[in-house]
Each structure stands twice: as structure tokens, then as C-alpha cells.
C-alpha positions in Angstrom: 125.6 -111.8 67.5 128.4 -111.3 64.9 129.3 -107.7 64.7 129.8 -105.7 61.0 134.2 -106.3 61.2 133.8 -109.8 62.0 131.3 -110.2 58.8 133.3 -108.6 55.9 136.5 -110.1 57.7 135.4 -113.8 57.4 134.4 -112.8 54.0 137.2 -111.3 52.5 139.3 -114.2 54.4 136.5 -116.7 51.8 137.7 -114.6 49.5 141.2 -115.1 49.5 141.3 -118.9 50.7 139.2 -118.9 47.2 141.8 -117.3 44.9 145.0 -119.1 46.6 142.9 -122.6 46.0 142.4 -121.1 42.4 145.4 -122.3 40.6 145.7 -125.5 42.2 142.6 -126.4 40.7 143.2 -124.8 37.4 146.4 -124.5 36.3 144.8 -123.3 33.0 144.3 -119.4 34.5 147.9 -119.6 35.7 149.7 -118.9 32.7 149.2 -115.5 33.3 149.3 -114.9 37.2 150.0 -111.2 36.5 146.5 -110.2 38.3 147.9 -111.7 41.4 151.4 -109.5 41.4 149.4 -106.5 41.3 149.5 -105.8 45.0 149.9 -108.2 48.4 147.1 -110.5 48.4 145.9 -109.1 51.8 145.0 -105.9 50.5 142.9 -107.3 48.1 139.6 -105.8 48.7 136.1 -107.6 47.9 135.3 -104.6 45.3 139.0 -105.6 43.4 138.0 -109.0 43.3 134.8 -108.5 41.6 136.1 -105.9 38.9 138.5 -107.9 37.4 137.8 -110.8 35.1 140.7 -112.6 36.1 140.0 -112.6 39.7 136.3 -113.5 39.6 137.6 -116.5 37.4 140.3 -117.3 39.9 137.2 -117.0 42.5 135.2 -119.8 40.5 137.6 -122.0 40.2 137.7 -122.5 43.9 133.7 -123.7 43.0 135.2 -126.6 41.9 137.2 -127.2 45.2 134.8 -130.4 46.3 135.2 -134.0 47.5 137.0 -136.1 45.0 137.4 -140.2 45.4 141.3 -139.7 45.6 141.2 -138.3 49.0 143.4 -140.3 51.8 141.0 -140.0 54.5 137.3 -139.5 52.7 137.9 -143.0 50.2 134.4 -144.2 50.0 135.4 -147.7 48.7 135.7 -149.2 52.4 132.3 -147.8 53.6 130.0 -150.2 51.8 130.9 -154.0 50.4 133.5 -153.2 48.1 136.7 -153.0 50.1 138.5 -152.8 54.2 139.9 -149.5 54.8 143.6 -150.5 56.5 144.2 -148.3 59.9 141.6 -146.3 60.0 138.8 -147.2 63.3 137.2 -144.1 61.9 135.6 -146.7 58.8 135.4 -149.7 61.5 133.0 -147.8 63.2 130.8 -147.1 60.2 131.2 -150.7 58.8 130.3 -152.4 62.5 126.8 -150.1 62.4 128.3 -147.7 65.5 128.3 -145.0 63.2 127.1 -141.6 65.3 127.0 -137.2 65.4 130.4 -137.2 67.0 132.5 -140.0 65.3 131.2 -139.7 61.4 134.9 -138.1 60.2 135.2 -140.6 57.0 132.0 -139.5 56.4 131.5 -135.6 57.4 131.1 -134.1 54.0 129.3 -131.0 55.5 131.5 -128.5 55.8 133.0 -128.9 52.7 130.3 -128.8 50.5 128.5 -126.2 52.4 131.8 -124.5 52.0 131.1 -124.3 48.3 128.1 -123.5 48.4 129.0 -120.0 50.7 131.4 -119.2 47.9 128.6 -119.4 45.1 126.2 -117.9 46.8 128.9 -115.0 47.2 129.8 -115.4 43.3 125.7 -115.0 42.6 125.8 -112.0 44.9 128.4 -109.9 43.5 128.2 -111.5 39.7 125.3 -109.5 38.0 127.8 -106.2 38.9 130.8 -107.5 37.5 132.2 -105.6 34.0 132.9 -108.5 32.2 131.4 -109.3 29.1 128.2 -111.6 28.5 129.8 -114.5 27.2 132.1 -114.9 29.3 129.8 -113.9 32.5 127.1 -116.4 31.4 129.4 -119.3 31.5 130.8 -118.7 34.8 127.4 -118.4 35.5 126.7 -121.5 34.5 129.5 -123.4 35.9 128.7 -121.5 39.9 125.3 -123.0 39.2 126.4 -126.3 38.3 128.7 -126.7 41.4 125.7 -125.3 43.5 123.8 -127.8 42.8 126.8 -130.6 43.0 127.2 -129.7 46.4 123.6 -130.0 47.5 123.5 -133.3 45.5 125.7 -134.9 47.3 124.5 -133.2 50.6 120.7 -134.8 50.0 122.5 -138.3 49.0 124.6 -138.5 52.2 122.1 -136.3 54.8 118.2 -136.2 53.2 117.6 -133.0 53.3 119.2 -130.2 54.5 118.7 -126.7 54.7 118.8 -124.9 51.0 121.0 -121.7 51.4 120.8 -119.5 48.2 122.4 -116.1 49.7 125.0 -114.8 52.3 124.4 -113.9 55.8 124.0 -110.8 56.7 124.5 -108.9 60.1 121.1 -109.2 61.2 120.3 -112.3 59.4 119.1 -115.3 61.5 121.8 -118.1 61.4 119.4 -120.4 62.6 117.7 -122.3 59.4 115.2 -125.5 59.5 115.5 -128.3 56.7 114.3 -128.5 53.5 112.7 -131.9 52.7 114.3 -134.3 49.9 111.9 -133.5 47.6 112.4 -129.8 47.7 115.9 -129.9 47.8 115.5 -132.3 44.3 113.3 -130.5 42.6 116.2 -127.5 43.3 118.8 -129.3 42.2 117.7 -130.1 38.9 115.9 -126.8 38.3 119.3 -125.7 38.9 120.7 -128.3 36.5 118.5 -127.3 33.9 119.3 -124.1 33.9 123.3 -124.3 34.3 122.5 -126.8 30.9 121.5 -123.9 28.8 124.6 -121.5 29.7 127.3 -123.8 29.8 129.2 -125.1 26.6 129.2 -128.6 24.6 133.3 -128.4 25.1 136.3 -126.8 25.7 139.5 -126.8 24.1 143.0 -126.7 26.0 143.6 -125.5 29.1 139.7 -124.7 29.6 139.0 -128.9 29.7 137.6 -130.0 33.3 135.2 -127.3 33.6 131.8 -128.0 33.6 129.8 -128.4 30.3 126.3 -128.8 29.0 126.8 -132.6 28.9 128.1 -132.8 33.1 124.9 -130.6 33.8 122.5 -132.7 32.2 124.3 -136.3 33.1 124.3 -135.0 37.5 120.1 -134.4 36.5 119.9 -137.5 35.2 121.3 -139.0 38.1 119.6 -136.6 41.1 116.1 -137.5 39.1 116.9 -141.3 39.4 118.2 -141.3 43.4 114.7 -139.1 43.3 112.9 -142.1 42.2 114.4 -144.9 44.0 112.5 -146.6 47.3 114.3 -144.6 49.8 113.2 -141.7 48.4 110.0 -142.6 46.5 108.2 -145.8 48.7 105.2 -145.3 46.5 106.7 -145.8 43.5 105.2 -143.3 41.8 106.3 -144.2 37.9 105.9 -139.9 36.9 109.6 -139.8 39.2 110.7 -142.7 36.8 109.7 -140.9 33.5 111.6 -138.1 34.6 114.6 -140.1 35.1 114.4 -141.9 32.0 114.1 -138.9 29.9 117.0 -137.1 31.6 119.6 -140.1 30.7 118.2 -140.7 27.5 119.1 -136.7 26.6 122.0 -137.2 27.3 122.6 -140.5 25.0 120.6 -138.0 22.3 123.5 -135.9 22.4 125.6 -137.8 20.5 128.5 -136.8 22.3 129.9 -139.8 24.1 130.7 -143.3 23.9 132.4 -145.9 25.7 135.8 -145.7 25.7 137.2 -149.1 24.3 139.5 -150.5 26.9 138.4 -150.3 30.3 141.4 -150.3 32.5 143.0 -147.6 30.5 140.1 -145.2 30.0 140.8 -143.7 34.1 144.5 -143.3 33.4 143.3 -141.4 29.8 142.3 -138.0 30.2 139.2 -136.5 28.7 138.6 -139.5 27.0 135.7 -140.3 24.7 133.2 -141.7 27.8 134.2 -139.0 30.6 131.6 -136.1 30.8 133.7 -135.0 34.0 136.3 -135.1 35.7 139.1 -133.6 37.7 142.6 -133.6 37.2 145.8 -133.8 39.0 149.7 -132.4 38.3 151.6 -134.9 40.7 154.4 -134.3 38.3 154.4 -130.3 39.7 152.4 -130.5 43.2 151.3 -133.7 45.0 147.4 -133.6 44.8 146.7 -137.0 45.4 148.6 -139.9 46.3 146.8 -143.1 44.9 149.4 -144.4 43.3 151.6 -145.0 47.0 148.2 -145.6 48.9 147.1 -148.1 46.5 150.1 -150.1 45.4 151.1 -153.6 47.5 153.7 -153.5 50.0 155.7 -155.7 47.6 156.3 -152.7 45.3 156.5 -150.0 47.9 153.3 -149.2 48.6 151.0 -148.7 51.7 148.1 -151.2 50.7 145.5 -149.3 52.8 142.4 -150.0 50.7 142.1 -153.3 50.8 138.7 -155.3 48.5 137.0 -157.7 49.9 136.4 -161.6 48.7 132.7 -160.4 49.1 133.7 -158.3 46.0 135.7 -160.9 44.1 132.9 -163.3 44.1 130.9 -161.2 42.6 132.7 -160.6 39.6 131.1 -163.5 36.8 133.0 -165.6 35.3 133.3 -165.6 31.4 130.1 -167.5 31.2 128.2 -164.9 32.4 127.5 -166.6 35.7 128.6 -165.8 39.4 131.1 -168.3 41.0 128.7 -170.0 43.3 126.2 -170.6 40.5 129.1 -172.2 38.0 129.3 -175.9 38.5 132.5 -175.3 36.3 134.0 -172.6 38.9 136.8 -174.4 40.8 137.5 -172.5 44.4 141.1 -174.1 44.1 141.4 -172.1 41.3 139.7 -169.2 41.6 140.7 -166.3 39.5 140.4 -168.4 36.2 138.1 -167.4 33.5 136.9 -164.2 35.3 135.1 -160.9 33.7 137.6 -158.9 32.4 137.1 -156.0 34.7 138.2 -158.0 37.4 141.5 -158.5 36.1 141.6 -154.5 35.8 140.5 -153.6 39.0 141.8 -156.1 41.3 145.4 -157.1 42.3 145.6 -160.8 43.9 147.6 -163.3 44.3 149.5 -164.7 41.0 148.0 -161.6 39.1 150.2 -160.4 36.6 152.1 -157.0 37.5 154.4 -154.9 36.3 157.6 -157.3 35.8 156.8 -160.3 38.1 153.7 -161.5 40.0 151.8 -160.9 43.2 152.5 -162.9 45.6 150.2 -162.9 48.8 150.6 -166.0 49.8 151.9 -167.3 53.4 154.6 -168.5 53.9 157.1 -165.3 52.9 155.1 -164.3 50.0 156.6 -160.7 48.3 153.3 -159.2 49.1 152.3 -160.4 52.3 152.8 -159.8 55.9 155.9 -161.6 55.9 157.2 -159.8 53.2 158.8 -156.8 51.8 157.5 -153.8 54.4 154.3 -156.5 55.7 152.8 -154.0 57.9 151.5 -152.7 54.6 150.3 -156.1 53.3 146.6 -156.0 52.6 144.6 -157.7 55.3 142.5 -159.8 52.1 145.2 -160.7 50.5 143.8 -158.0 47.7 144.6 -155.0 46.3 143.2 -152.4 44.5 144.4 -152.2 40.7 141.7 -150.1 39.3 143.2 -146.1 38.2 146.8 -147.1 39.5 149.6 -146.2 37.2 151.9 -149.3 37.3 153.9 -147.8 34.6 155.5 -145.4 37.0 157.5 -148.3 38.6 158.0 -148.0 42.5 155.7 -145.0 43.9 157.2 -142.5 46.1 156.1 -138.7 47.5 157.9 -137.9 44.2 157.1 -140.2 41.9 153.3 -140.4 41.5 150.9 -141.1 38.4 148.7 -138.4 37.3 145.4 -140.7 37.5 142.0 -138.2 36.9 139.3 -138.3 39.4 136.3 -139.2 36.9 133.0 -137.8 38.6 130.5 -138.7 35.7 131.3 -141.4 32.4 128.8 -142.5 30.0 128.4 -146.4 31.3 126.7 -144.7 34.7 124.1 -142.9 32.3 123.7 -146.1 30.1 123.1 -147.9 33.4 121.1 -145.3 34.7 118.6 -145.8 31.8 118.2 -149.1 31.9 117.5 -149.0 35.8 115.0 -146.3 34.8 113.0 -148.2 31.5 113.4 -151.1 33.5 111.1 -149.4 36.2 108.6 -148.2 33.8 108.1 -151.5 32.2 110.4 -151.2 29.2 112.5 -154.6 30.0 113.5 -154.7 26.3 115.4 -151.5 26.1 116.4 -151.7 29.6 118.3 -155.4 28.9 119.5 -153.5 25.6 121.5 -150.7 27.6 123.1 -152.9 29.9 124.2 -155.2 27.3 126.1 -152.3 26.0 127.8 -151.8 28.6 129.0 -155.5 28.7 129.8 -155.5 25.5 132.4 -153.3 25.8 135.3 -153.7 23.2 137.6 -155.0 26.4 134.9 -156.6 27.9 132.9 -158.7 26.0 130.2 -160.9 28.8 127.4 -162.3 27.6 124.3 -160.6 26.9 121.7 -160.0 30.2 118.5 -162.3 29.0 116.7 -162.0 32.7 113.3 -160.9 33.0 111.0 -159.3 35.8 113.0 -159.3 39.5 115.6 -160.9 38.3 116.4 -158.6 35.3 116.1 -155.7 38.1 119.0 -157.8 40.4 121.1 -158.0 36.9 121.1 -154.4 36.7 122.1 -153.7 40.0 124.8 -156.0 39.7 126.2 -154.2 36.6 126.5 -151.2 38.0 127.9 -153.2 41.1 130.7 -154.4 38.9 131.2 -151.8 36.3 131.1 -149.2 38.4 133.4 -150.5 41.2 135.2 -148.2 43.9 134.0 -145.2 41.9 131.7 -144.0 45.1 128.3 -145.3 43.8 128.2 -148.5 45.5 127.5 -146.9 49.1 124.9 -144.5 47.4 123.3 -147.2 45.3 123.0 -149.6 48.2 120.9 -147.7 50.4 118.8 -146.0 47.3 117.6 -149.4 46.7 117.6 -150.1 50.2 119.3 -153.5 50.2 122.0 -152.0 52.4 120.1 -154.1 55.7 121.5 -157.3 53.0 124.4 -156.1 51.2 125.8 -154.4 54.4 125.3 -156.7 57.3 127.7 -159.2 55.4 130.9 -160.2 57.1 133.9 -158.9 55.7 135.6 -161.7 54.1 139.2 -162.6 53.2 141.4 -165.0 51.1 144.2 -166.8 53.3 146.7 -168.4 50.8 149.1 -171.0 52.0 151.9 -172.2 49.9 153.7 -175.3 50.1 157.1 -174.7 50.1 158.4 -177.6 49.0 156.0 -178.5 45.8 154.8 -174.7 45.1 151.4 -175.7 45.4 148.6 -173.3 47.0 145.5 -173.5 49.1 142.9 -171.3 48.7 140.6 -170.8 51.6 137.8 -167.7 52.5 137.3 -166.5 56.2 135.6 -163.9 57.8 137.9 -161.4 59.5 135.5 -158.8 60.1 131.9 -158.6 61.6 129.7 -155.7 59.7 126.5 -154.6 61.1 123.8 -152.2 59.5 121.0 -150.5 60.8 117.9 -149.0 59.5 118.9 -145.5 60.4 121.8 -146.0 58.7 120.1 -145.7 55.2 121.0 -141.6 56.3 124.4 -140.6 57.8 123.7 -137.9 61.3 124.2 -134.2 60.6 127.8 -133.7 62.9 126.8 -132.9 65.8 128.5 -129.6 66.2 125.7 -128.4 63.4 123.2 -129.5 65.9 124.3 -127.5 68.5 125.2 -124.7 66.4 121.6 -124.3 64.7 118.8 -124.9 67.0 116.1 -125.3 64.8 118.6 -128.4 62.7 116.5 -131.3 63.6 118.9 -134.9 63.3 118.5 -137.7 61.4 115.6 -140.3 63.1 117.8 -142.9 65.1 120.8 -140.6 66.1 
């Protein structure tokens, strides 16, 4: 049993992991870091912290302290069929179906978001106390509830459900806490959403931008409603889960307060841009926060190459005619980056792509980019590379010379998308066609219009958000909502080997596999870590862990 010291001392030690991750997240309430100067930060007591304005604002900031795509060794883009994640056996396990409660680290999200939710549940328990003024209270308010709720969002997506915390432990308090079921955890979350939509603001100027708003808080319901309503979570279909997901997006189109940014490629290097509800962003130019730039980049520019997509992915992009390679009599495998979807040309680097002053070159023999070139232990294993929110324009990446590239959360294609899947679901083909034609029609983009109807307009709108939606963490989600991860999943890894004739120039185009993949029905769920398990008796595991 934890005795009274050890309590407040793990809490005030919350505390003040909280401020110090405070202006790293916010540089916005660092322009005036006064507060802080006041006195050594380890005689900071829990009563300073929540009588001071400044403080509890530096305390929920750290709120926002949660998973981001941008993160070296928690990329989600290797765990489903979107990409190979370069020296790491911590994804080959995952991808081979040997995924289990003691090797999940590329996957263990559960400290970390349970994390946040301790330090909200210590912001709601102190809050109401606080002399600050009402405006100002009922905002933070709002954002504390909105991050709540994040966290157990992406909790219930990764785990089911999972035990729904709302206060702090106490001394006599019994640590030991049984699940909550999906649905209850849902209906939470968006309760939670709907009321962190009426006390947070349409915008915010300045330094203030990247906090939560009304239009983030109403976007992550519309997106918790449709997970809600999907087969894994809804095997009966039950159309009343569907309404509420349709009506969720379509209030946030009713807002009138976002659109699609123009050009694709550079709307995730352009912050707080005309389609991003939220996002996070990064001063590389002042602190390294992420490293994308070197991580991403082929070894023929400096870069490490790690993330690596696969040919599974490149076939699925259409070509200009709106078709998929193998359906195009016209495609030509000896040529087969002509005449692509325009995304593909922004998200993916291969071989003879166009980039920065000369071309990629992945090609064997000695290609720049390959193994036998410049640095080739960093040469991508598919001969591919990720091209898709790096900043080329900072020539060759370093530790100290990194883009500034935002992590984008939420955009306004995913609710589009998110529409359509729903109207599509409640028999409304027409407007459901009619949102993702919007999408691909896109000022950069420009495909041709879905026409499909029935199951095969349903497989069109999977494969838009597939495409349009690419290494931006919804593919691993999306797969096993729809519960075509036992398909999409237990596909071979495949690759591109190039071969260049030295002589003439000419190339040869040819697709392997390089790496078996295997999924499982359990797998649809990741395993609670099994250090949970044996910390909390009454934590029952996932079925088939």
C-alpha cells in the first residue's frame, strides 16, 4: 500500500515533469517565463501551482504532450500495408503476426496516454479552486476535456476498452480497476467531445494557434462516432450508430470554416492552413523535436531511409484514368510511374523521381540511392522513399539542419471522407459519391469522378481514404475497423528491384516479395503490456493473448 509521502511526492514530481514539458509544447507562454524565476522549481508546491494563472496554463499545456506521427520509434506507417520500417524487429514482429504482452514496444501507447489522462484528471481536481477568471478558466477547461477524451480515443482504437479513470488516486483508493466496454468508453468520449465543443473557441490568433478549438472537438466526435459504427465495433450494423456519424461530420462541414487546401504536397509543410483543424508544431530551428526530415530523406542526400513504402502501396495509387495499374490495359510495368495520381508523385520518392537538383537513382548497379551508393546501409530496402511532409528545400538534412514540418492530427479531407463512408452506410450513395469526388477534385489533384455503386462504391471509398490519407496513421486504424486487415494485412511485403544496363542506360523493372506478413484474428486488438496485467489483477487481456 502506498503511504501519504509517497502519494503527494509522485504528484508534485507530475507536477513538475508537467511545467518543464510546458514550453516545449508551447512556446506561446514562454515569452514571459517570469512565473518560473520566482523560486527553484523544486519548491514549487501543488497549492502555488494552482493559484497562478500562468502555472495552471503551463500545467495544460503538458495536456497536449501525446503521441504524434513524427516520433522515431512509434511511426505507424510500417505497421499496416503502407510502408517497411528499416532496423527495427520491434515492427517485424508485428507485421509477421508474432505480435504479443511482452514485445508490443512500436505499439505500447499505454503509458503515455494514460499519462495524460492522470494530468487532467489532476487539472479537473484542482481547476474549479483556481482564481482565475471565467473566460479564461472555461477554455482551459475545455481544452483538458478535449485531450481527455483524445487520449481515451486512441486508447479504445488501439486496446477496446479500457478502464475509464476520471479522478486521482487516493491513499486508500483501490488501484485495482476492471474495463469499461467499447461502447461505454464511446459514448464517454463524445459526451466529453460535446461538451469540450461548447467551451472551446472557433480560433485563435498568434501564439495561442495549435490549441484545441471548437472545430478539433467536433471533427475527433465525428470520427470516434464513425470507428463506433464500423463492423469491429458494430457487427449488427445498427444504422442509429451511422446517423450519429453522419451528422457529426456533416457539422462540422456546416461550419463553414474549412476547406481544402489547394495543393496537396504543400499543405503539411504550411502551417495552420485553410484544411487543418489540428495540429502540432515543431521549432527544429531552436530545439530538435522531431527529426523527419534525416529519417525520411534517401541515403543519396544524407539521409537514414528508415521508413521505407511498399510496391503494395505504389500499385495502389490510380493512374490518371482513374483506374488501378492492374486493371489499365494502357499501364506499362516497364514503365511504371507514368501517368500516376498526382498524390503519388507527392508522397512517394522512387526511382527517376524528380528531386531537389538531380534525380533518384535506386537502381542497381551503383545507383546514388541505392545500396551501392552514397552511405547504402541507409538505402531503402523497396527501392522507395517516403516524400510526403519532407522539406527538400532545406538541402542536405543534419541534427542541425531540420525542416519544421507540422504534425497534422485532424484536416478537412478525413471529415469529407468520413461522410461519405457514413451516407454511404445509410443508403445515401449520391451524396456519399459527391464527397469523395471532392476530395479528388482537389485543385492539385484532379482524378476523375467516383461513378461506382453498391459494394463497389463502398471499396472506392476505402480506397480514397487509403490514398489520400497515406502514412498519416489512419490506414492501421481503418483496416481493422472495417475488418479487412485478415486481406490487406496477410499480403507479402513487396519490393521494386531496378537493374540498369550500364552500357545503354536502360532499366528493368521487376516486383518481388522480400517480406512474408501474417495477420491474425486477435490482431484486429493490440494486448494490454503485460506489466498492466500483472500490475492490476482485475485487467482482463485481449481474447487470443
Amino acid at each position: 500500500m502506498k503511504n501519504t509521502n509517497t502519494i503527494k511526492k509522485n504528484r508534485l514530481l507530475t507536477l513538475f515533469k508537467s511545467l518543464a514539458l510546458a514550453a516545449v509544447l508551447f512556446p506561446l507562454n514562454s515569452c514571459d517565463e517570469s512565473f518560473l524565476e520566482r523560486q527553484p522549481l523544486d519548491k514549487i508546491s501543488e497549492a502555488d501551482v494552482w493559484s497562478d494563472e500562468k502555472l495552471i496554463e503551463a500545467f495544460v499545456n503538458s495536456c497536449y504532450n501525446v503521441r504524434h506521427g513524427f516520433l522515431v520509434d512509434y511511426y505507424m506507417m510500417p505497421l499496416s500495408d503502407e510502408a517497411y520500417r528499416r532496423g527495427r524487429e520491434t515492427y517485424h514482429l508485428i507485421n509477421r503476426g508474432e505480435l504479443t504482452p511482452v514485445n508490443n514496444t512500436a505499439l505500447d501507447h499505454w503509458s503515455n496516454f494514460y499519462g495524460i489522462i492522470t494530468n487532467c484528471n489532476i487539472f479537473f481536481r484542482n481547476i474549479d479552486k483556481a482564481p482565475i477568471g471565467e473566460p479564461v478558466k472555461s477554455r482551459m477547461i475545455g481544452e483538458v476535456t478535449f485531450m481527455r477524451a483524445y487520449a481515451y480515443f486512441r486508447l479504445i482504437s488501439l486496446y477496446g476498452g479500457v478502464p475509464l479513470i476520471t479522478d486521482v488516486f487516493e491513499l486508500n483508493d483501490d488501484f485495482s480497476v476492471m474495463r469499461n466496454s467499447y461502447a461505454e468508453c464511446s459514448d464517454f468520449i463524445v459526451q466529453e467531445l460535446t461538451k469540450a465543443s461548447e467551451l472551446l473557441p472557433l480560433t485563435y490568433t498568434g501564439a495561442n494557434q495549435g490549441r484545441a478549438t471548437k472545430g478539433a472537438a467536433l471533427a475527433l466526435k465525428a470520427r470516434a462516432l464513425l470507428y463506433s459504427a464500423s463492423p469491429l465495433h458494430n457487427p449488427s450494423n445498427d444504422k442509429v450508430k451511422w446517423q450519429a456519424a453522419a451528422e457529426a461530420a456533416k457539422a462540422v462541414v456546416d461550419m463553414n470554416a474549412y476547406s481544402l487546401y489547394p495543393n496537396y504536397k504543400s499543405l503539411f509543410l504550411t502551417p495552420f492552413n485553410s484544411e487543418i483543424i489540428w495540429s502540432r508544431q515543431f521549432r527544429n530551428n531552436q530545439k530538435v523535436e522531431h527529426s523527419i526530415d534525416l529519417h525520411f530523406f534517401p541515403n543519396g542526400s544524407g539521409g537514414y531511409g528508415q521508413v521505407n513504402p511498399l510496391h503494395n502501396l505504389v500499385d495502389a495509387f490510380e493512374l490518371k484514368t482513374g483506374k488501378l495499374p492492374a486493371e489499365d490495359p494502357a499501364y506499362n510495368p516497364q514503365s511504371p510511374y507514368e501517368n500516376r495520381d498526382p498524390r503519388f508523385y507527392d508522397c512517394i520518392l522512387y526511382d527517376g523521381a524528380k528531386w531537389q537538383n538531380r534525380e533518384v537513382g535506386s537502381y542497381l548497379p551503383g545507383g546514388p540511392d541505392s545500396s551501392e551508393g552514397v552511405e547504402g546501409w541507409n538505402a531503402s530496402f523497396t527501392s522507395y522513399s517516403v516524400r510526403k511532409f519532407v522539406n527538400e528545400s532545406i538541402g542536405r538534412p543534419s541534427a542541425t539542419n531540420l525542416g519544421n514540418t507540422p504534425w497534422v492530427f485532424i484536416r478537412y479531407a478525413e471529415v469529407l471522407l468520413n461522410y461519405a463512408e457514413a451516407m454511404y452506410q445509410l443508403g445515401d450513395e449520391k451524396t456519399a459519391r459527391e464527397y469523395v469526388n471532392k476530395v479528388r477534385s482537389r485543385e492539385s489533384v484532379q482524378m476523375p469522378p467516383v461513378t461506382e455503386t453498391g459494394a463497389n462504391l463502398l471499396k472506392r471509398i476505402q480506397h480514397e481514404r487509403q490514398i489520400e490519407l497515406v502514412f498519416e496513421e489512419h490506414r492501421f486504424f481503418d483496416v481493422r475497423r472495417w475488418k479487412i486487415a485478415m486481406a490487406t494485412d496477410n499480403e507479402d511485403a513487396k519490393k521494386m528491384v531496378i537493374t540498369r544496363n550500364a552500357a545503354t542506360g536502360a532499366k528493368t523493372y521487376k516486383v518481388e516479395v522480400f517480406q512474408p506478413r501474417s495477420f491474425n484474428e486477435r490482431n484486429h486488438l493490440i494486448p494490454i503490456p503485460q506489466s498492466e496485467i500483472e500490475r492490476n489483477a482485475k485487467l482482463e487481456q485481449n481474447p487470443g493473448y
